[in-house]
N, C-alpha and C positions, 0 to 999 in steps of 0.2 A: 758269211754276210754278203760277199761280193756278186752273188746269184741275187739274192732279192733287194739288193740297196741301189741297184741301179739308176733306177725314180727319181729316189732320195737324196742321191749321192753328195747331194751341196747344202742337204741340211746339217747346222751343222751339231743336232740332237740325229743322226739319223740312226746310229743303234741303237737307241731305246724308241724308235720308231718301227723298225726292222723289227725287233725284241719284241712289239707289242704284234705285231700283223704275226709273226711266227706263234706265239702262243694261240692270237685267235684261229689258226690254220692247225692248231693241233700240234707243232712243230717245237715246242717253248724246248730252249738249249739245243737249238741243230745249228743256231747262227754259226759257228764254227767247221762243220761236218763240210766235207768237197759234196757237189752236187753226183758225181759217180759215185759215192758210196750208199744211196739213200735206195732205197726199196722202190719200187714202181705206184705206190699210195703215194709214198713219204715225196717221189717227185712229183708228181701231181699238183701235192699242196704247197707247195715249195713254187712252181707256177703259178700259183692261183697267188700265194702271198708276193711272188713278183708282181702279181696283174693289179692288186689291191691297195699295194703298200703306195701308191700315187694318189691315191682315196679316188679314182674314175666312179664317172656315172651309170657306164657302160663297159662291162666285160663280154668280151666274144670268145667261144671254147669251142674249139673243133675236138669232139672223141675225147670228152678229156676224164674219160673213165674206163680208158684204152687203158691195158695193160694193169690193173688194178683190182685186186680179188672180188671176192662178191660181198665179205665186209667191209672190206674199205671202200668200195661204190655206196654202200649205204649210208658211211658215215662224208665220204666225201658232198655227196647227193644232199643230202642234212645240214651239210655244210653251207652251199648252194644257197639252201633256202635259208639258210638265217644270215648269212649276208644279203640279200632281199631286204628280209623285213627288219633286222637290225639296223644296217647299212644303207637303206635305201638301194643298192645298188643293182641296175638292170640284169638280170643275168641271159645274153642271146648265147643258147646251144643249139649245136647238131651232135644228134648220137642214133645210134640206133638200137639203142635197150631200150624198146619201150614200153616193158616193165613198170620201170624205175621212172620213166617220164612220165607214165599217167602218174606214176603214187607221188612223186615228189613238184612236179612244174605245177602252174596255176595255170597256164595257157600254152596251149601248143597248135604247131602248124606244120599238117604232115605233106609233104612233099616228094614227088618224084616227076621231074622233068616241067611237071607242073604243081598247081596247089589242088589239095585234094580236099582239105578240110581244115578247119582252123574254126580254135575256140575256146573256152576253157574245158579242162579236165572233166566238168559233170553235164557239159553242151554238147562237148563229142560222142556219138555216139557207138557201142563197135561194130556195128555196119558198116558207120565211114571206114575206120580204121579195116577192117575187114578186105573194103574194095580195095586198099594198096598194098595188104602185107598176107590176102587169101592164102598163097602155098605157103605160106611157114605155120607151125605152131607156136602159140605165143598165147602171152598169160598179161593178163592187161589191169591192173588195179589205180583207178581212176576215183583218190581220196575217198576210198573206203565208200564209193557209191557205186559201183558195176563190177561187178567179177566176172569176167569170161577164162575158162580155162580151155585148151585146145581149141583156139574160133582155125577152124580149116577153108577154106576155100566153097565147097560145096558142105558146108553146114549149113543147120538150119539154124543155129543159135539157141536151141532146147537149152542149153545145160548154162543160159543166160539167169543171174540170180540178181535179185539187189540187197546189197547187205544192209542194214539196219543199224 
């Protein structure tokens, strides 16, 4: 309890405040658990229900899908989103799965040194994306509206679809 009760600490309901932010984070019965014993997901969310348990407007998450399998990013990610729209609450990330960013943000803003594009997920195009992340291969699912698989640098974009 003493990792996520921090916020709360003077309320004087704060574990069944804790108790309730730890169940919505996936967490229900970890209040107990030391934060070193907890899996690299399980810490994760265990952050985020620190970040939340204050009810903020605004959460900021540097990498916060660092260290974190490729199913627990998807349930973490999902997570994400339904604090949004349950919660209201803003969610500002930097990550670099951008993956996972087209399929799960509503709006994103790609950056390096400057701004290269910003918009929502079905405004971006993967050209934009293209001109900042050309040498990598990467797979870009932007709400089940554009699929690009391997966009390379000197592609042409052929093997661009739109799903239906």
């Amino acid at each position: 309890y003493d990792f996520v009760r921090l916020p709360v600490r003077k309320e004087k309901n704060w574990k069944a405040i804790v108790d309730k932010v730890l169940t919505k984070v996936g967490l229900e019965g970890f209040g107990k658990r030391l934060v070193g014993t907890l899996s690299g997901g399980q810490y994760q969310r265990a952050s985020l229900a620190r970040a939340i348990v204050g009810k903020p407007d605004i959460v900021i998450l540097d990498e916060p899908e660092s260290g974190v399998d490729e199913m627990g990013k998807a349930r973490f990610y999902e997570l994400l989103y339904e604090l949004n729209e349950d919660l209201g609450i803003t969610i500002l990330m930097v990550s670099h799965d951008i993956g996972m960013v087209f399929e799960k943000c509503k709006t994103v803003m790609c950056l390096n040194k400057t701004l290269h594009c910003h918009g929502s997920t079905r405004e971006i195009k993967p050209e934009d994306v293209k001109k900042l992340f050309g040498e990598f291969d990467i797979w870009i699912r932007a709400h089940s509206h554009y699929e690009v698989e391997h966009v390379q640098e000197n592609s042409d974009l052929s093997n661009l679809k739109e799903e239906k």
